[in-house]
N, C-alpha and C positions, 0 to 999 in steps of 0.2 A: 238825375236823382240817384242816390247811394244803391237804394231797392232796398234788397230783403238779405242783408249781412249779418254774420250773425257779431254779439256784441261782447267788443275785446274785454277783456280785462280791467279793471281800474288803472292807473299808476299806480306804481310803486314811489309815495312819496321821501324822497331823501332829506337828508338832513342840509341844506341850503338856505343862508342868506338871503333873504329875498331882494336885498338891496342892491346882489352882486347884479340881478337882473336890470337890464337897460329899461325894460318897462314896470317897476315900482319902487315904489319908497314905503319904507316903514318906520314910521315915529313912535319910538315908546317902547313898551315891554317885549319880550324876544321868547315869550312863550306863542309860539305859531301853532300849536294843538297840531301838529300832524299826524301823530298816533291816533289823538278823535276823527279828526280828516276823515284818515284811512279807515279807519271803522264804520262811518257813518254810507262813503263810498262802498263798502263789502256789503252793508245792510241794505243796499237799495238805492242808495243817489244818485250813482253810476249809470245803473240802468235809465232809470228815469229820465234822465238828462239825456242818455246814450238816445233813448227812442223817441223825444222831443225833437233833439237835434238830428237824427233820421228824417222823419217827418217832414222839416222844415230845410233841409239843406240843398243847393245846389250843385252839391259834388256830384260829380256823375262816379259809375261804377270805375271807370279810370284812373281818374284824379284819386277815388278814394284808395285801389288798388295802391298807386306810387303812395300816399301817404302809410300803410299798411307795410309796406317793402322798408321803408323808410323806418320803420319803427318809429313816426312821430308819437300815437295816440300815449306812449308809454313814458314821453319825454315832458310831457305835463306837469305842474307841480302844483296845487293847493296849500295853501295857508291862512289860519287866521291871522285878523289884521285886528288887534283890539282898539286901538288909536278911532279906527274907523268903525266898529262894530260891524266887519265882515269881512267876509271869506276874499284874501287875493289870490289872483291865481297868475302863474307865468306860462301861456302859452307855447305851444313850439313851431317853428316854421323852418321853410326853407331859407335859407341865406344869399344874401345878394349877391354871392360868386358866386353859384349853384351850375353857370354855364362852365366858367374855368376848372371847376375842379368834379364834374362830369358827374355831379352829386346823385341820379338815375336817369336811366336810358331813354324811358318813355317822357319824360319831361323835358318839351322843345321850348316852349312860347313862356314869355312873361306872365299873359293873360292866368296859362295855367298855374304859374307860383301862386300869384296876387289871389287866385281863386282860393286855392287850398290855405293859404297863411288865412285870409277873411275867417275861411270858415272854421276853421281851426281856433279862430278866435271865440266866435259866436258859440263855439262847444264848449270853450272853457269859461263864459259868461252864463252861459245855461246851469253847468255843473256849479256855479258857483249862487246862482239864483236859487235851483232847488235845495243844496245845501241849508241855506238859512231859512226859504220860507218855507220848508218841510223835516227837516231833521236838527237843525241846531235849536239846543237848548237854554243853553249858557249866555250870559250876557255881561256884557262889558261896562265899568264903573265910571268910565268916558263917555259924557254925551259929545257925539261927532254934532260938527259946525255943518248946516244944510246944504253948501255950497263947496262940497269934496265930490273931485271929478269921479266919473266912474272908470274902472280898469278898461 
């Protein structure tokens, strides 16, 4: 378990495509509300989610360490998806040459990538759950078809 860290920062979300990303697609209009994103994350989503996914995580104080040196948490990005009526979001992980190009020192085993890219997931599925069912307001003039995979 992570313990008693204290809780980073939101991202800083940029201005990106989200289709450049290998994990989504976006059908439809290309207002991704990241400026409300980012707001609604300063107001309190961040947290929330940050102490959810504390709570609930498997990272040990190590793993969390290399993710933290790494500057993953900050490599995040949030989007709205109106096609879908919700928040996408692009995780960050380590990379599958991460042995060849000696990406951090304390990170030997597979086991340990797979661990942190997982969980790293599961944080930006949180941040994106409390997003909508506690601070977005806004809604979308597309009803989504019931059978749209989750991120």
């Amino acid at each position: 378990m992570v313990g008693d860290v204290e809780i980073p920062h939101p991202p800083e979300l940029e201005d990106v495509d989200p289709n450049d990303y290998e994990d989504a697609e976006i059908v439809g209009e290309t207002d991704y509300k990241r400026d409300e994103i980012a707001d609604l994350l300063q107001e309190g989503a961040w947290e929330q989610a940050w102490e959810r996914w504390v709570s609930d995580t498997d990272l040990t104080e190590d793993e969390y360490m290399i993710v933290a040196d790494i500057g993953l948490i900050q490599k995040f990005d949030f989007f709205w998806d109106s096609f879908a009526d919700r928040v996408g979001y692009h995780a960050p992980g380590i990379p599958e040459d991460w042995q060849t190009r000696e990406y951090h020192p304390d990170l030997e085993t597979w086991g340990t990538v797979s661990a942190i890219n997982a969980e790293l997931t599961e944080l930006g599925q949180l941040v994106c759950e409390v997003l909508k069912e506690d601070y977005i307001e806004w809604e979308s003039d597309y009803e989504p078809p019931d059978d749209l995979p989750d991120f």
